[in-house]
C-alpha atoms as one frame of an Amber mdcrd trajectory, in Angstrom:
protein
   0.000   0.000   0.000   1.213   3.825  -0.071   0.105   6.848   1.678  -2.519
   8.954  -0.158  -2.949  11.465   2.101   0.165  14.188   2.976   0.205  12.719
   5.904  -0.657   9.801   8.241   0.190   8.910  11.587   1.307   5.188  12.899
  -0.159   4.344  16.153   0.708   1.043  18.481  -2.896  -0.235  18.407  -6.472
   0.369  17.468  -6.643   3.416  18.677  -6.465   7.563  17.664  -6.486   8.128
  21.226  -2.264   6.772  21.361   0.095   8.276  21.375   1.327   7.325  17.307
   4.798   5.800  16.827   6.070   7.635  13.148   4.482  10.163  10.545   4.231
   9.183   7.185   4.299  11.240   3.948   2.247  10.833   0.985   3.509   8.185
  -1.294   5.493   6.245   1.656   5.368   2.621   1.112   3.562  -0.016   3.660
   3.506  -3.394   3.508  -0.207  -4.103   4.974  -0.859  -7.831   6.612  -4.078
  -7.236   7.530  -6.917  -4.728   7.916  -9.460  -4.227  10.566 -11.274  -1.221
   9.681 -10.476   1.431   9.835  -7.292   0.747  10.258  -4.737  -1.234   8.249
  -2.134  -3.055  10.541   1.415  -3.289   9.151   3.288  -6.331   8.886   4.995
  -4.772  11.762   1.849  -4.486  13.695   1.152  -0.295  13.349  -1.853   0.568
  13.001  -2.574   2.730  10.098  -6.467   4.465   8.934  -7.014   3.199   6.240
  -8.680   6.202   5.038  -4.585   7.166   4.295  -4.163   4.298   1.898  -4.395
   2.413  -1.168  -3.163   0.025  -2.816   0.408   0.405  -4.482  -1.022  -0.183
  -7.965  -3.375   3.125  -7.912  -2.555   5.747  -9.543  -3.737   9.267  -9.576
  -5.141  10.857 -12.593  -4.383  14.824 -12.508  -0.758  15.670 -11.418  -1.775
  19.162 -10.769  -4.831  18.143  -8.643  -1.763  16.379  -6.525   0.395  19.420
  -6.218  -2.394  21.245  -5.417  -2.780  19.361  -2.295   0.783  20.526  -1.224
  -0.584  23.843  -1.401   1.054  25.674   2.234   3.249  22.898   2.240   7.016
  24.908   3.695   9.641  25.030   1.397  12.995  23.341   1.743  15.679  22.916
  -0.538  16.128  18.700  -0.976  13.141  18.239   0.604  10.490  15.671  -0.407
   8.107  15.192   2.429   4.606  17.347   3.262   7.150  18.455   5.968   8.838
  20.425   3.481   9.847  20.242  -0.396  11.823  22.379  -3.350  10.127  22.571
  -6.696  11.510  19.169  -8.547  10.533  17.160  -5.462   7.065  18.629  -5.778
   6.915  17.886 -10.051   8.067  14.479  -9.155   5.823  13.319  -6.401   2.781
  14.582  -8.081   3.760  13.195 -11.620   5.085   9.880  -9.733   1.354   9.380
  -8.248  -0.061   9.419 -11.860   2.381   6.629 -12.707   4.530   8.958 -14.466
   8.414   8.424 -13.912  10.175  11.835 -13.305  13.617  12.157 -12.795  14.716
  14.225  -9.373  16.101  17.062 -10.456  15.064  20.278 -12.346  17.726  20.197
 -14.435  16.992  16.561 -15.337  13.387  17.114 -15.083  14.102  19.709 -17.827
  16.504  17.538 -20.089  13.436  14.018 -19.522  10.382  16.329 -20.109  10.670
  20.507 -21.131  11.114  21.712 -24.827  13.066  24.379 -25.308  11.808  27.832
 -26.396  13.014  30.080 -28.836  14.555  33.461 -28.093  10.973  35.393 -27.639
   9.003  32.994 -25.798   4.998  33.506 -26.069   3.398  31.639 -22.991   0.212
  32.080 -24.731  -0.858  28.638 -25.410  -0.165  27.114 -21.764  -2.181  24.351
 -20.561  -2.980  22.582 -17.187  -0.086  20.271 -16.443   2.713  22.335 -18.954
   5.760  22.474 -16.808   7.963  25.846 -16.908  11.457  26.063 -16.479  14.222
  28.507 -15.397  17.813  27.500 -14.574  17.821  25.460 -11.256  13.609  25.820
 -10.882  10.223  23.987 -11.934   6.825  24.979 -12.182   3.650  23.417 -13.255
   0.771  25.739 -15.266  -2.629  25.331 -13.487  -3.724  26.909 -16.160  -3.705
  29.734 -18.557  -3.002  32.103 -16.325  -1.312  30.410 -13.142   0.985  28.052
 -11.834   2.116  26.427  -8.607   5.256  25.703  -7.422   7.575  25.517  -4.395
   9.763  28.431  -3.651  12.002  30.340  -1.671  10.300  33.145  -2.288   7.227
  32.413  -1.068   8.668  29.904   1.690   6.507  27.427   0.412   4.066  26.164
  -2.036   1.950  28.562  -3.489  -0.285  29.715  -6.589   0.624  33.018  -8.228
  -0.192  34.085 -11.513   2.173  33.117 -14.638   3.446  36.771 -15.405   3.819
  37.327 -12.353   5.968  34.754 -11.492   8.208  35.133 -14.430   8.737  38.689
 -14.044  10.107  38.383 -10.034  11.899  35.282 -11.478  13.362  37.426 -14.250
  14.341  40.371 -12.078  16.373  37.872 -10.166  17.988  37.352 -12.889  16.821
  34.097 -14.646  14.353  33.463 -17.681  12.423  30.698 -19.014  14.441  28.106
 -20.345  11.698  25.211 -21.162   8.287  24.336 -21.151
């Protein structure tokens, strides 16, 4: 099984009311020997609600629906918990729980999955799930108009509008490389 929801709690027995044991992030990995609702019990004997799980072959079907659920989420550079994150770890948990393999990295993210633009980009024609990219950063378009990512700028994962986003980003000196 894997965690589904950002993030669960593993308690000694059948109860909410203990004290739990560990925190688990979405997408951890459980191996389940049992359930008695609502909890699953590990093959180690935690208790897990199974409300948090499902099995390891689902897979989500919008990535940006998924990174929308990080939204708040603090940023940290080589993160990759609901703890904290940076922007690849947020492309790559979202795109890994639609069954999509992504690569780490931004800069491999951008080399596995971004197109380069030419000299005078137009952004016109972005669509939910386009990824943007800038030298050492990744963000995904919600839509038209907006995009979420993980940043240092807003300390964490946020929504802002495209233009808006690439014009702080460009003032700090950096443009977009890939989409």
């Amino acid at each position: 099984h894997k965690v589904t929801a950002l993030r669960t709690f593993v308690f000694p027995g059948p109860s909410i009311k203990l004290p739990p044991t560990e925190a688990l992030s979405f997408g951890s990995r459980l191996l389940i020997a049992r359930v008695e609702e609502p909890f699953a019990i590990t093959a180690f004997g935690g208790h897990v609600p199974v409300a948090h799980l499902a099995p390891i072959e689902t897979m989500e079907t919008d990535f940006v629906a998924v990174a929308e659920r990080f939204l708040g989420v603090p940023y940290l550079w080589g993160g990759k918990t609901s703890l904290g994150l940076d922007c690849s770890a947020l492309v790559q948990l979202a795109l890994d729980a639609c069954g999509r393999p992504c690569p780490r990295d931004s800069d491999l993210q951008e080399h596995a999955l971004g197109f380069p633009l030419a000299m005078s980009p137009s952004l016109a024609g972005l669509q939910r799930g386009d990824l943007l990219f800038w030298n050492g950063h990744v963000a995904i378009a919600r839509d038209a108009g907006s995009l979420i990512h993980a940043n240092a700028f807003h300390m964490a994962v946020a929504v802002e509008p495209i233009e808006a986003a690439i014009s702080r980003i460009r003032a700090a000196g950096s443009e977009v490389t890939s989409m």
